[in-house]
FIRO-910481 format. One line per 10 residues: number of its first residue (from 1); their letters; for each residue x, y, z of N, C-alpha, C. Coordinates in Angstrom, 3 decimals. Layout:
! FIRO-910481
NUM = A = X:Y:Z:X:Y:Z:X:Y:Z ~ ...
END
This chain:
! FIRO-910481
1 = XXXXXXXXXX = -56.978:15.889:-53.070:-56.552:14.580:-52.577:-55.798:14.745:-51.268 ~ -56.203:13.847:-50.551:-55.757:13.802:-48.885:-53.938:13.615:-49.039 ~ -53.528:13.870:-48.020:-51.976:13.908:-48.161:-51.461:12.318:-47.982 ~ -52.173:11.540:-47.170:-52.097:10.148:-47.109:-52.130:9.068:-48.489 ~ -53.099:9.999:-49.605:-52.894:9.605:-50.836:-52.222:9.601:-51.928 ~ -51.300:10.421:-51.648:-50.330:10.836:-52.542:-49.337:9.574:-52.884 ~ -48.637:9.806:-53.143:-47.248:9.428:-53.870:-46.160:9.854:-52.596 ~ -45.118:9.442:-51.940:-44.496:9.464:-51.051:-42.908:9.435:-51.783 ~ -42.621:10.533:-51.478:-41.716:10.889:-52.522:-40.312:11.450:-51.327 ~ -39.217:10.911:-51.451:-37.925:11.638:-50.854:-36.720:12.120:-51.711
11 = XXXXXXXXXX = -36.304:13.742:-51.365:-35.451:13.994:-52.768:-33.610:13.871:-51.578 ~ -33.031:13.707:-52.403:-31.206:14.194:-51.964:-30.948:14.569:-52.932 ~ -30.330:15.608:-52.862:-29.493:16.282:-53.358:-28.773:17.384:-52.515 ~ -27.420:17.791:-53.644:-26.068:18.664:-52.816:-26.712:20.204:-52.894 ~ -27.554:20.449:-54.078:-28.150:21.818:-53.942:-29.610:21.731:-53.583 ~ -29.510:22.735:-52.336:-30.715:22.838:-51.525:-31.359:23.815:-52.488 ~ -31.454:24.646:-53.238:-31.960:25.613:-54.308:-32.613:24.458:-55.063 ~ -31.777:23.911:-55.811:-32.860:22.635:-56.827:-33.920:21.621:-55.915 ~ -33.089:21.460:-54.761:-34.508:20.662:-53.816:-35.698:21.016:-53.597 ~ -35.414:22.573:-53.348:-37.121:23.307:-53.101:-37.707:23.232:-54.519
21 = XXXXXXXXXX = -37.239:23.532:-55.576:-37.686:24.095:-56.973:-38.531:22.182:-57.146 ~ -37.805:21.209:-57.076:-38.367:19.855:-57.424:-39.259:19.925:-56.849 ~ -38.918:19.792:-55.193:-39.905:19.795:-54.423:-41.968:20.529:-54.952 ~ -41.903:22.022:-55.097:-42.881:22.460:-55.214:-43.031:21.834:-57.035 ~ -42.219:21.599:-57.719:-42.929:20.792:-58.715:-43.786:19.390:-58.892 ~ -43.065:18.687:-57.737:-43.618:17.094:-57.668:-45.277:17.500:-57.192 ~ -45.479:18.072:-55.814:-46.218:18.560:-55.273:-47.059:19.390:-55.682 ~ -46.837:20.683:-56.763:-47.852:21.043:-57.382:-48.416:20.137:-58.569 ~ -47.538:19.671:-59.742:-47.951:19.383:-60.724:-48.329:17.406:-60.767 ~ -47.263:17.124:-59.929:-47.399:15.608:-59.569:-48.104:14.561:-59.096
31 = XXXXXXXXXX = -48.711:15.471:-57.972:-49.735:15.095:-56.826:-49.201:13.891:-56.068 ~ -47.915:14.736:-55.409:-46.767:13.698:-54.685:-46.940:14.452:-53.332 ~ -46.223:13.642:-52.333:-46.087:14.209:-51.442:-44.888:14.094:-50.932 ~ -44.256:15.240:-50.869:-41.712:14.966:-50.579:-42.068:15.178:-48.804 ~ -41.403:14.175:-48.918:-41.947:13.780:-46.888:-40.665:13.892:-46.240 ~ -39.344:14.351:-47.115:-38.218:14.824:-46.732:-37.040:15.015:-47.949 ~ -36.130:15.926:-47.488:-35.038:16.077:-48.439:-33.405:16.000:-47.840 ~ -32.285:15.880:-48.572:-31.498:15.884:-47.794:-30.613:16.032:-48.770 ~ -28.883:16.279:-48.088:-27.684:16.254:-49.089:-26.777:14.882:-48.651 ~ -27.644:14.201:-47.427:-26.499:13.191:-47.331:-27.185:11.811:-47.399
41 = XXXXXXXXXX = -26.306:10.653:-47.625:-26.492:9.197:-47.639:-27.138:8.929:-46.760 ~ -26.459:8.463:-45.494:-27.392:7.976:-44.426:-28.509:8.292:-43.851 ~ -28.507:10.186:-44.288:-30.286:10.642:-43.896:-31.317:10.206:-44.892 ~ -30.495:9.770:-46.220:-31.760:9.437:-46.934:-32.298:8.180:-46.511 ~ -31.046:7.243:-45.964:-31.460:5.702:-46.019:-32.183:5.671:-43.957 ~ -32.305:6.837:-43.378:-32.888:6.462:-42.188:-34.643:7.062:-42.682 ~ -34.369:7.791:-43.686:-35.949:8.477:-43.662:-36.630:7.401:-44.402 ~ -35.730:7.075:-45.662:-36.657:5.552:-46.074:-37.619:4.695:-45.254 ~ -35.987:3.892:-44.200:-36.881:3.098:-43.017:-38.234:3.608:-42.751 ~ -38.001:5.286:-42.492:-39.249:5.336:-41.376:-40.406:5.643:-42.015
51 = XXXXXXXXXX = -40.696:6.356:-43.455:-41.677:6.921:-44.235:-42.266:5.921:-45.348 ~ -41.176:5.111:-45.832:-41.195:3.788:-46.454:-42.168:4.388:-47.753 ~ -41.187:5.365:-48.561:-41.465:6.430:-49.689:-41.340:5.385:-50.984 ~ -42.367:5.916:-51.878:-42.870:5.078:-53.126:-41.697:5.260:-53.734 ~ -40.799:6.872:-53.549:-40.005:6.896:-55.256:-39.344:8.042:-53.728 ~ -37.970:7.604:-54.670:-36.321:8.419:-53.944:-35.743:8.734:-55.727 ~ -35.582:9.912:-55.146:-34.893:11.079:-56.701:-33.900:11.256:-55.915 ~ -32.576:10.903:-56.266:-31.270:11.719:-55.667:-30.099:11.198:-56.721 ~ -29.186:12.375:-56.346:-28.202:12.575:-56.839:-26.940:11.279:-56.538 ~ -25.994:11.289:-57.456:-24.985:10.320:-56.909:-24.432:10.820:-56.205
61 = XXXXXXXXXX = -23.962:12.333:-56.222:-23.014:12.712:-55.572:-23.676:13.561:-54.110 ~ -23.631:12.458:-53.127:-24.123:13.370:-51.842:-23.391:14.077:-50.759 ~ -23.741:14.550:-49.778:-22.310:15.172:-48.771:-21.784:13.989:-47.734 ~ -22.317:13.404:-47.675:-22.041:11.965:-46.837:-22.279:10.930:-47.050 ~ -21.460:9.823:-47.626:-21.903:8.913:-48.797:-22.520:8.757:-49.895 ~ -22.751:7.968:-50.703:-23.140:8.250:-52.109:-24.018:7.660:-52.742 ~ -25.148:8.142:-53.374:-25.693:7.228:-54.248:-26.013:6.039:-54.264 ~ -24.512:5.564:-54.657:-24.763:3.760:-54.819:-24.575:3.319:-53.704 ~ -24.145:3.933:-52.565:-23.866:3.508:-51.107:-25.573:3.431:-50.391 ~ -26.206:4.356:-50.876:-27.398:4.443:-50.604:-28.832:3.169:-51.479
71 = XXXXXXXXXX = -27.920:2.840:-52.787:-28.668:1.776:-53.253:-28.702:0.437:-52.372 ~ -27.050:0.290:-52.585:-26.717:-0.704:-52.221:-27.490:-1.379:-50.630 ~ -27.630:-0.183:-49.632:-28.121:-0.245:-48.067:-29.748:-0.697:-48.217 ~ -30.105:0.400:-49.137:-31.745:0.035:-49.668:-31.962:-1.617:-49.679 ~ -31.279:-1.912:-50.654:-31.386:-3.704:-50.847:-31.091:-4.416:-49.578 ~ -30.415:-3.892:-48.918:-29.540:-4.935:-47.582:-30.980:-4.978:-46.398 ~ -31.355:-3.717:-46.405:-32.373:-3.454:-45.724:-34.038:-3.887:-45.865 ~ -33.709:-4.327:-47.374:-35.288:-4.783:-47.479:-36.447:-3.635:-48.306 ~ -35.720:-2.555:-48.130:-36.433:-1.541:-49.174:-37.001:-1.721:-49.960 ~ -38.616:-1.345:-50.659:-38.645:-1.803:-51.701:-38.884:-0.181:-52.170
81 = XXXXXXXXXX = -38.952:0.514:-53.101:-39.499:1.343:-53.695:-38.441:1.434:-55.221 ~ -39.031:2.876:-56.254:-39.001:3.274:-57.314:-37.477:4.309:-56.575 ~ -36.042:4.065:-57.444:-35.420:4.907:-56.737:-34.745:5.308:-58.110 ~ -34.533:6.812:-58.681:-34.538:7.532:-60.239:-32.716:8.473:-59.755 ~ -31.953:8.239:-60.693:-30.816:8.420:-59.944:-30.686:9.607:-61.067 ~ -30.428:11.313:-61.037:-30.494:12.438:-61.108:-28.906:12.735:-61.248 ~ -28.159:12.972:-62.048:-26.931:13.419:-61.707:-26.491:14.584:-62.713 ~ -25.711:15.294:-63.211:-24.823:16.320:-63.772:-23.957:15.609:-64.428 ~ -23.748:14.251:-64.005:-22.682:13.488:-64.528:-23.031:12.415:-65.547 ~ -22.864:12.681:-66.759:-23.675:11.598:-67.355:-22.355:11.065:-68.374
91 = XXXXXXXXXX = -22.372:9.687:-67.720:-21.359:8.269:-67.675:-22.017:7.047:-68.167 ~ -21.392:6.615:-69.133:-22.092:5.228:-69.181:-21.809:3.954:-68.316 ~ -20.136:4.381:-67.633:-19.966:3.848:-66.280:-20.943:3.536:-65.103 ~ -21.251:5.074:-65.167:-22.395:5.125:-63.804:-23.589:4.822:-63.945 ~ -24.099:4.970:-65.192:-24.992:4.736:-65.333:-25.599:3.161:-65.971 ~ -24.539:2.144:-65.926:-24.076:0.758:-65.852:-24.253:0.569:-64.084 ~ -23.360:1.016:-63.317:-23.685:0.752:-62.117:-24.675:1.190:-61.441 ~ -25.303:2.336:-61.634:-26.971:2.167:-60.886:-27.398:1.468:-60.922 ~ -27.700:0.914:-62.401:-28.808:-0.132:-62.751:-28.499:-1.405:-61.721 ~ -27.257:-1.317:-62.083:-26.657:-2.635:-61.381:-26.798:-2.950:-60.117
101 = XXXXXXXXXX = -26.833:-1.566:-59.300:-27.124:-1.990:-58.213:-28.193:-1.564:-57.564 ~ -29.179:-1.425:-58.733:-31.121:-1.724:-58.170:-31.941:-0.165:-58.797 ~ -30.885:0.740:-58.929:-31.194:1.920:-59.727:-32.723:1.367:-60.738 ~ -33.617:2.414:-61.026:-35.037:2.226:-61.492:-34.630:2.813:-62.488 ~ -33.800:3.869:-62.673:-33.996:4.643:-64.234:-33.133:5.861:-63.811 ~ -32.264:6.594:-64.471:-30.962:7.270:-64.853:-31.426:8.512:-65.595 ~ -31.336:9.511:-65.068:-31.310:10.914:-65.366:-30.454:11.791:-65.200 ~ -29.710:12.653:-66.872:-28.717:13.635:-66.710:-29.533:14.821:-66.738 ~ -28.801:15.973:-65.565:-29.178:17.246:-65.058:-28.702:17.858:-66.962 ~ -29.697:18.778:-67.209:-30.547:19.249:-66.755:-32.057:18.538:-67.327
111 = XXXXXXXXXX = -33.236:18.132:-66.014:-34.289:17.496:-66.799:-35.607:18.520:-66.806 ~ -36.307:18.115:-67.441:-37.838:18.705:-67.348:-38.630:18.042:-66.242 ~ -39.298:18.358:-65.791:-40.248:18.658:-64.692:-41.131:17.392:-65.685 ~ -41.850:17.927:-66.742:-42.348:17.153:-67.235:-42.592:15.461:-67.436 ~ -41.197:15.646:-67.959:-40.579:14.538:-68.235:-40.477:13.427:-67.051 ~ -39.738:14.036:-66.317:-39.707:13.476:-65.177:-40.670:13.047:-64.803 ~ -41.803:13.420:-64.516:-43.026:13.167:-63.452:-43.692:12.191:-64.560 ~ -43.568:12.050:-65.829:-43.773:11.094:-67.013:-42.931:9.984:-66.530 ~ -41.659:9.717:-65.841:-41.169:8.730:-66.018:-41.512:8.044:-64.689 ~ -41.969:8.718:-63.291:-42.339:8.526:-62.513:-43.306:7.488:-62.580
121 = XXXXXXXXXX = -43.824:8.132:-63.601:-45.596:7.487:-63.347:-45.441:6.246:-63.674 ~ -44.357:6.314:-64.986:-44.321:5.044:-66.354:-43.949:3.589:-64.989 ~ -42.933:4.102:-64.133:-42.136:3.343:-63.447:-42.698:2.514:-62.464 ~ -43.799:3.598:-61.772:-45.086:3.344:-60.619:-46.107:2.206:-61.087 ~ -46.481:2.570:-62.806:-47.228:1.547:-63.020:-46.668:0.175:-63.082 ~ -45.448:-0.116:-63.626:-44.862:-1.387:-63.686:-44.696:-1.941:-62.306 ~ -44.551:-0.730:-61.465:-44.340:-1.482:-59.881:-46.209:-2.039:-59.218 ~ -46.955:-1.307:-60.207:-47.892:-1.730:-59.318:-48.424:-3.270:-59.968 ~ -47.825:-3.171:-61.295:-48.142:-4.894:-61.877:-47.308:-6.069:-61.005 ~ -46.461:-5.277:-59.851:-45.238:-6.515:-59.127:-46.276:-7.130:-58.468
131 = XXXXXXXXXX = -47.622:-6.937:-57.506:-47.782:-8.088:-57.039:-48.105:-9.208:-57.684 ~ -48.857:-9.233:-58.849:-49.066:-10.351:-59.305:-47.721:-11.554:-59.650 ~ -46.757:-10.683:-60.101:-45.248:-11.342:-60.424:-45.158:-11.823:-58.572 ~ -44.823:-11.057:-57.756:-45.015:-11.710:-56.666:-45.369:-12.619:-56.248 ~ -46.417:-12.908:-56.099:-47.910:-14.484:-56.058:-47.070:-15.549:-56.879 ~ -46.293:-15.446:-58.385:-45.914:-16.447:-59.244:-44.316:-16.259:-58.608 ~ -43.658:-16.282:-57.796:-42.113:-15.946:-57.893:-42.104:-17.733:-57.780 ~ -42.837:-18.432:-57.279:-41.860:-19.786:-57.137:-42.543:-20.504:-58.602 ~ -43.261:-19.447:-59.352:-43.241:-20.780:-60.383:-42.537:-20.219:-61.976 ~ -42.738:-18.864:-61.685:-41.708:-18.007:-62.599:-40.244:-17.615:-62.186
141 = XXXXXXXXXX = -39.211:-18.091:-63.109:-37.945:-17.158:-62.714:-38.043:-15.821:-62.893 ~ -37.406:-15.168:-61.827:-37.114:-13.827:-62.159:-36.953:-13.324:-63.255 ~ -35.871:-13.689:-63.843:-35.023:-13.496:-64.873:-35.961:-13.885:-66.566 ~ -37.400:-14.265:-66.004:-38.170:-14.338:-66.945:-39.045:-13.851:-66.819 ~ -38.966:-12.929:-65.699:-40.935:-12.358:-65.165:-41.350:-11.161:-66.038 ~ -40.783:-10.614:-67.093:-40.480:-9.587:-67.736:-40.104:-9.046:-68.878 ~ -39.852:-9.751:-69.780:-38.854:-9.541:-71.255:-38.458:-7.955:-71.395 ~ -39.819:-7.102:-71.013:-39.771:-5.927:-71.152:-38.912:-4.534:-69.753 ~ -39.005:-5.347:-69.164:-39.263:-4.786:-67.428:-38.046:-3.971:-67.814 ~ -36.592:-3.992:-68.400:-35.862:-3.718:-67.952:-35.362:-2.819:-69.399
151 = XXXXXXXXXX = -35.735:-2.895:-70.633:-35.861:-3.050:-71.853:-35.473:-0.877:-72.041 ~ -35.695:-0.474:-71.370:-35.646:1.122:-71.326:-34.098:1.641:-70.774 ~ -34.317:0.553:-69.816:-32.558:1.148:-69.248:-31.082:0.418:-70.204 ~ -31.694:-0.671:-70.294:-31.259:-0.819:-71.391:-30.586:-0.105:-72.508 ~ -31.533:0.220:-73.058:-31.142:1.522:-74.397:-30.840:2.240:-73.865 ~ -30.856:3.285:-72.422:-30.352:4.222:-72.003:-28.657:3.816:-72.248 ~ -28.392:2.903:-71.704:-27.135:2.484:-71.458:-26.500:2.424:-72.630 ~ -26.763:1.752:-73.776:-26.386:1.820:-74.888:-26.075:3.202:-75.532 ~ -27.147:4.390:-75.427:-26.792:5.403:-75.970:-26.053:5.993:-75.546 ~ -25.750:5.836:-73.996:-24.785:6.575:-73.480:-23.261:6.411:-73.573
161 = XXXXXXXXXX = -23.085:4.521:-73.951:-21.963:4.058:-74.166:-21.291:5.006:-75.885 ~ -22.322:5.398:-76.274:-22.162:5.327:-77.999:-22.055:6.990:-77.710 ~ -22.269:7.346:-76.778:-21.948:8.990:-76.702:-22.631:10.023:-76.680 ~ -24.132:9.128:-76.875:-25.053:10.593:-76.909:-26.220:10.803:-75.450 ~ -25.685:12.277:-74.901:-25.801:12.694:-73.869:-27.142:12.644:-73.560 ~ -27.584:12.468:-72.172:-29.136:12.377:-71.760:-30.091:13.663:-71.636 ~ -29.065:14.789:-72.023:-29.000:15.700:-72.010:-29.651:16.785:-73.475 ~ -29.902:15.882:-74.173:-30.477:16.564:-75.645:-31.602:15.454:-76.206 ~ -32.291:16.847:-76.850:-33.537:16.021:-77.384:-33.716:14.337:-78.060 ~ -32.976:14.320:-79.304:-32.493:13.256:-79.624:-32.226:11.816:-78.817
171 = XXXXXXXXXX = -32.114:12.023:-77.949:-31.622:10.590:-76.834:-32.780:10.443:-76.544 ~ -34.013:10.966:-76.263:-35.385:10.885:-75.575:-35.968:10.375:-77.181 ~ -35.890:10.688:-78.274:-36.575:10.380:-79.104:-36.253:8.894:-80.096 ~ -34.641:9.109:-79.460:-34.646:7.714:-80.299:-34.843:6.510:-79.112 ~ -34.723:6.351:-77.596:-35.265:5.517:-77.019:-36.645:4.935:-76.863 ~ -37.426:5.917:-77.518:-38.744:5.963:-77.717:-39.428:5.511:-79.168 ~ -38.047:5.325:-79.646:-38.361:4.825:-81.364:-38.039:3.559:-81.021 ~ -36.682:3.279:-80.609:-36.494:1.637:-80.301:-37.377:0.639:-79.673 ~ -37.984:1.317:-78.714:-38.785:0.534:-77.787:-39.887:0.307:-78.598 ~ -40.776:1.180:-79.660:-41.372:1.498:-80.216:-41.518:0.309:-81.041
181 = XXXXXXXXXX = -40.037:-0.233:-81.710:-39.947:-0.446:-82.997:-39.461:-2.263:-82.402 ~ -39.347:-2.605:-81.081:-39.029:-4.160:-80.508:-40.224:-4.100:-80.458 ~ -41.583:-3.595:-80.394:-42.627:-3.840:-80.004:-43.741:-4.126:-80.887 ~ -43.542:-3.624:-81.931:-44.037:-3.218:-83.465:-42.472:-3.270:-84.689 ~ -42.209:-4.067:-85.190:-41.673:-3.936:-86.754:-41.812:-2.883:-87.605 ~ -43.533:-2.955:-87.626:-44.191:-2.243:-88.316:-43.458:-0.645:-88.696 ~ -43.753:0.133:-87.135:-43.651:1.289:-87.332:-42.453:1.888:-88.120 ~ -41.424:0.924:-88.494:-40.297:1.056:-89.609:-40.527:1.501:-90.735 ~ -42.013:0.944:-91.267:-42.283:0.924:-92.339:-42.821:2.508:-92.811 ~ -42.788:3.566:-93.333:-42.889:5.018:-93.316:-42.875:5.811:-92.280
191 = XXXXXXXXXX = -41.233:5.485:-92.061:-40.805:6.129:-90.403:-41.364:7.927:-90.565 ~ -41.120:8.348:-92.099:-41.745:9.759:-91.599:-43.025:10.387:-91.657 ~ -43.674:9.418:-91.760:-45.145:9.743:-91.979:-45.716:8.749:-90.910 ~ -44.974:8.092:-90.250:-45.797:7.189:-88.669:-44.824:7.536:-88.071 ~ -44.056:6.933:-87.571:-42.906:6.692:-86.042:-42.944:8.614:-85.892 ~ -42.027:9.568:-86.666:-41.783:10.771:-86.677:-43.235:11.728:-85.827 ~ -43.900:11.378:-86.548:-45.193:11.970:-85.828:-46.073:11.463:-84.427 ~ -45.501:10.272:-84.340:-46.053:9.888:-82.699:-45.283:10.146:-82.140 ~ -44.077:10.130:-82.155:-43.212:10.458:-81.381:-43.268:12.021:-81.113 ~ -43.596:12.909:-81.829:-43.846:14.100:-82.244:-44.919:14.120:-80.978
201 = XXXXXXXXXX = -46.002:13.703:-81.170:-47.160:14.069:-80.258:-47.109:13.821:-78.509 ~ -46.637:12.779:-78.468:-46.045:12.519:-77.376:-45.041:13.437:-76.631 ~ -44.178:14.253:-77.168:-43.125:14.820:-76.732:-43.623:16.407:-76.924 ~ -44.633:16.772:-77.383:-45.509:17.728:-77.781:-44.583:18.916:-79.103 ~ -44.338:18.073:-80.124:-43.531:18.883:-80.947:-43.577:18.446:-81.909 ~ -42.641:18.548:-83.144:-43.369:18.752:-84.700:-42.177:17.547:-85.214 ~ -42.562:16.684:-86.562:-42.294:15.370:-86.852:-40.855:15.780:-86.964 ~ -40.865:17.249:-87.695:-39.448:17.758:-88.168:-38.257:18.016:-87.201 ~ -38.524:17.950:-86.396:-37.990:18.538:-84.796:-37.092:17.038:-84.360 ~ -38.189:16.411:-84.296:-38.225:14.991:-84.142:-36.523:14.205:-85.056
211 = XXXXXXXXXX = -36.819:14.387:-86.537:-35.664:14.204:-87.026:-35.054:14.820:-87.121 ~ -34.460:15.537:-86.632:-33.396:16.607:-86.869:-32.848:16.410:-85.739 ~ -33.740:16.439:-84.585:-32.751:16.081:-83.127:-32.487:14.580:-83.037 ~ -32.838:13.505:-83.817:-32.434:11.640:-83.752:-31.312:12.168:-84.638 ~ -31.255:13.157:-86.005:-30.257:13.179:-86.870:-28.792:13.373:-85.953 ~ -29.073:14.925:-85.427:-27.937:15.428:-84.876:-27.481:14.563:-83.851 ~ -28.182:13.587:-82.798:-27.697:12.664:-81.829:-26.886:11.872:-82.228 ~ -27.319:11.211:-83.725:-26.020:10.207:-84.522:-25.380:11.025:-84.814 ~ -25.222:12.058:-85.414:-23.547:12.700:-85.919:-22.795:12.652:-84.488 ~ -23.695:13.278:-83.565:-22.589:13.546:-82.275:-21.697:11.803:-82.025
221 = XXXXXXXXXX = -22.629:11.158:-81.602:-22.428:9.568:-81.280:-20.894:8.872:-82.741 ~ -21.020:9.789:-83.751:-20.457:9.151:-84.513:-18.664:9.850:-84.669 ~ -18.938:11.018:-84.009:-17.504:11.763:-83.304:-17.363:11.067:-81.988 ~ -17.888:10.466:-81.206:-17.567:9.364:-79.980:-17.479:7.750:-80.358 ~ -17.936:7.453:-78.818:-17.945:5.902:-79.620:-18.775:4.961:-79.985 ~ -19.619:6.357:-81.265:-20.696:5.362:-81.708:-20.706:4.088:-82.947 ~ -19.466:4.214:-83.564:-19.291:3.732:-84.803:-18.692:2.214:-83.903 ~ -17.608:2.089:-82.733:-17.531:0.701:-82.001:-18.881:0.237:-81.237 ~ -19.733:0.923:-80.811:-20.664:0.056:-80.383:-21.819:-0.261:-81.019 ~ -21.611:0.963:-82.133:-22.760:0.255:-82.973:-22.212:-1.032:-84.048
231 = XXXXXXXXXX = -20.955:-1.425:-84.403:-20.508:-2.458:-84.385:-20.975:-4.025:-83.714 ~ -21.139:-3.496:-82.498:-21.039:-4.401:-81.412:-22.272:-4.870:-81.360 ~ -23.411:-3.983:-82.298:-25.086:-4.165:-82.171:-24.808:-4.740:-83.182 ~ -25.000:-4.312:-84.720:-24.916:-4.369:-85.526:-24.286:-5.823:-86.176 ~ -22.995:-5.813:-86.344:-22.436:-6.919:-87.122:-21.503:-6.528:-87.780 ~ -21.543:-5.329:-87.922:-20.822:-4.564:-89.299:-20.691:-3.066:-88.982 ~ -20.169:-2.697:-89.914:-19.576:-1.079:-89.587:-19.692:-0.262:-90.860 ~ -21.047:0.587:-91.272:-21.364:0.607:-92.506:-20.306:1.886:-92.859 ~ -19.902:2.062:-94.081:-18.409:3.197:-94.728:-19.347:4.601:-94.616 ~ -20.399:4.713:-94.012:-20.739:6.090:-93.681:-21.663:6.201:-92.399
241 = XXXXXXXXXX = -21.991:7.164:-91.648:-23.165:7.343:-90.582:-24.533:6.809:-91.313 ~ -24.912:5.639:-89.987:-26.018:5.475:-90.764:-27.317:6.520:-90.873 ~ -28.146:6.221:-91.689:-29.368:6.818:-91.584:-30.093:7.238:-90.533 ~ -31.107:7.673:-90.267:-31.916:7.567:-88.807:-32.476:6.319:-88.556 ~ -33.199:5.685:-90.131:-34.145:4.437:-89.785:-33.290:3.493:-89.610 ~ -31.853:3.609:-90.418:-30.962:2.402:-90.018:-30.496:2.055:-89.166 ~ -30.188:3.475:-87.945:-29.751:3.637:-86.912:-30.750:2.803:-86.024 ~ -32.011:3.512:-85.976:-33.517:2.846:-85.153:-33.337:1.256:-85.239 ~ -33.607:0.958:-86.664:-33.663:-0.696:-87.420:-32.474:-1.662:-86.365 ~ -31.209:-0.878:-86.673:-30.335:-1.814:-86.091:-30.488:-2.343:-84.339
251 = XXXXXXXXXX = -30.299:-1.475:-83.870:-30.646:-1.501:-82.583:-31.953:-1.880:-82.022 ~ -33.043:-1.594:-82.663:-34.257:-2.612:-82.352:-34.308:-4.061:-82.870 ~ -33.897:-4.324:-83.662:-33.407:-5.571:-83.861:-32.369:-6.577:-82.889 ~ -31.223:-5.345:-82.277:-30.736:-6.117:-81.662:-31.214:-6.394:-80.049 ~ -32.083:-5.437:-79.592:-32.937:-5.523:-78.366:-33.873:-6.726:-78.539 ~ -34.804:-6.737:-79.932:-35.452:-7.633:-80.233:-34.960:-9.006:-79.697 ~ -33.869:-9.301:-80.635:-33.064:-10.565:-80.311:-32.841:-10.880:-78.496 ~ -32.477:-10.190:-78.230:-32.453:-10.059:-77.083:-33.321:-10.459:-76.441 ~ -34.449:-10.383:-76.504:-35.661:-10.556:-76.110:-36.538:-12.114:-76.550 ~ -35.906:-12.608:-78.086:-36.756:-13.223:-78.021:-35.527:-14.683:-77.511
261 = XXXXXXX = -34.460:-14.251:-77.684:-33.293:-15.725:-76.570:-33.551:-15.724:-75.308 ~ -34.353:-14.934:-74.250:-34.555:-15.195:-73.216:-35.476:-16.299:-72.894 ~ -35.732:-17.247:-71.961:-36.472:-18.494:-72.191:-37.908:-17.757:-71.662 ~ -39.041:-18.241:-72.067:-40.435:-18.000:-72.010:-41.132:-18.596:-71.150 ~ -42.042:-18.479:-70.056:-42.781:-19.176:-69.216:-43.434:-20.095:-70.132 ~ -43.886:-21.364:-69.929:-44.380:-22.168:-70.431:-45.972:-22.196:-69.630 ~ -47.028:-22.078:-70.288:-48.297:-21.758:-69.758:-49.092:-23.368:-69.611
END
């Protein structure tokens, strides 16, 4: 594939060692093309202007302004692209304010190559369904063009508030059960003989793996502050850690809800 076809990709970050290593990953395995890299704010937001890159991977913490200084300019400027915010620092603070201020999706160091270039893609396709939302902006609200659009960062945020790091298996498997489970009811129904095993295949690993790392994510979450925010989902505060499916159940339920109080285009 011609280099014009690629994927237009710009990285920042403070270590030039991890830039090359991304770099030849996007590019070998991705079929991207990194049309520049940098450690500071304003070089990322002048190379934007000029390359006008599908997807920006950078760090919050840069050598000359930051992150959200760099979101924030993106928007002022008219930017549009996929921008995946990469940090060491994993906050449910910060990772509240990316989103907030236009962030696409929130990643704690250390990630997979894999993974990553999985979330790339996931992100690319929803951007390429925007023109049609485009064409309808004056007859759809925003704030309704989507039920789902936003539905991932979401739960990121939640798990992170409740304590469990982006950083272990478990957090990848139960965001992938929730979303799973607002989308389908169903898959509740013999979580270890359905949900356990797709999730399993997908992540290329075994059903058992699967629960044991959603298990250990709630114990951790339940030495932090998972027992107040799962409150805060919930309704109630059950006299022990819940289950895995109860854990899943509750929280897809309350995304659910979520989803179905938002008002609906009328066709």
């Amino acid at each position: 594939m011609k280099e014009n076809e690629r994927r237009r990709v710009i990285l920042a970050d403070r270590d030039g060692f991890y830039l090359q290593r991304l770099k030849r990953s996007l590019e070998r395995k991705g079929n991207m093309a990194v049309m520049g890299m940098t450690d500071s704010g304003p070089a990322v937001l002048e190379m934007a202007k000029k390359v006008k890159p599908d997807v920006i991977l950078m760090d919050i913490l840069l050598g000359e302004r930051d992150g959200f200084w760099v979101l924030e300019n993106l928007k002022k400027e008219g930017i549009d692209c996929i921008c995946i915010m990469i940090s060491a620092i994993d906050s449910d603070k910060l990772v509240r304010q990316a989103i907030t201020l236009g962030a696409d999706y929130y990643m704690a160091k250390p990630i997979q190559g894999e993974l990553l270039m999985e979330r790339i893609y996931q992100l690319l396709e929803h951007e390429n369904g925007s023109s049609v939302r485009e064409a309808e902006k004056e007859e759809i609200p925003e704030a309704v063009e989507n039920p789902f659009r936003n539905l991932e960062g979401e739960i990121s945020v939640l798990l992170s508030r409740m304590g469990i790091s982006a950083s272990i298996k478990g957090y990848h498997f139960i965001r992938k059960a929730v979303m799973m489970a607002v989308e389908d009811q169903d898959v509740l129904v013999g979580i270890t003989k359905g949900l356990y095993p797709d999730i399993a295949k997908m992540y290329r690993t075994t059903a058992s793996k699967v629960e044991r790392a959603i298990r250990h994510a709630i114990e951790s979450a339940w030495k932090k502050n998972g027992p107040q925010v799962y409150f805060e989902v919930a309704g109630y505060l059950p006299a022990e850690k819940p289950t895995n499916g109860q854990f899943i159940a509750a929280l897809s339920e309350f995304f659910r809800i979520q989803r179905d109080e938002r008002p609906k285009k009328i066709s």
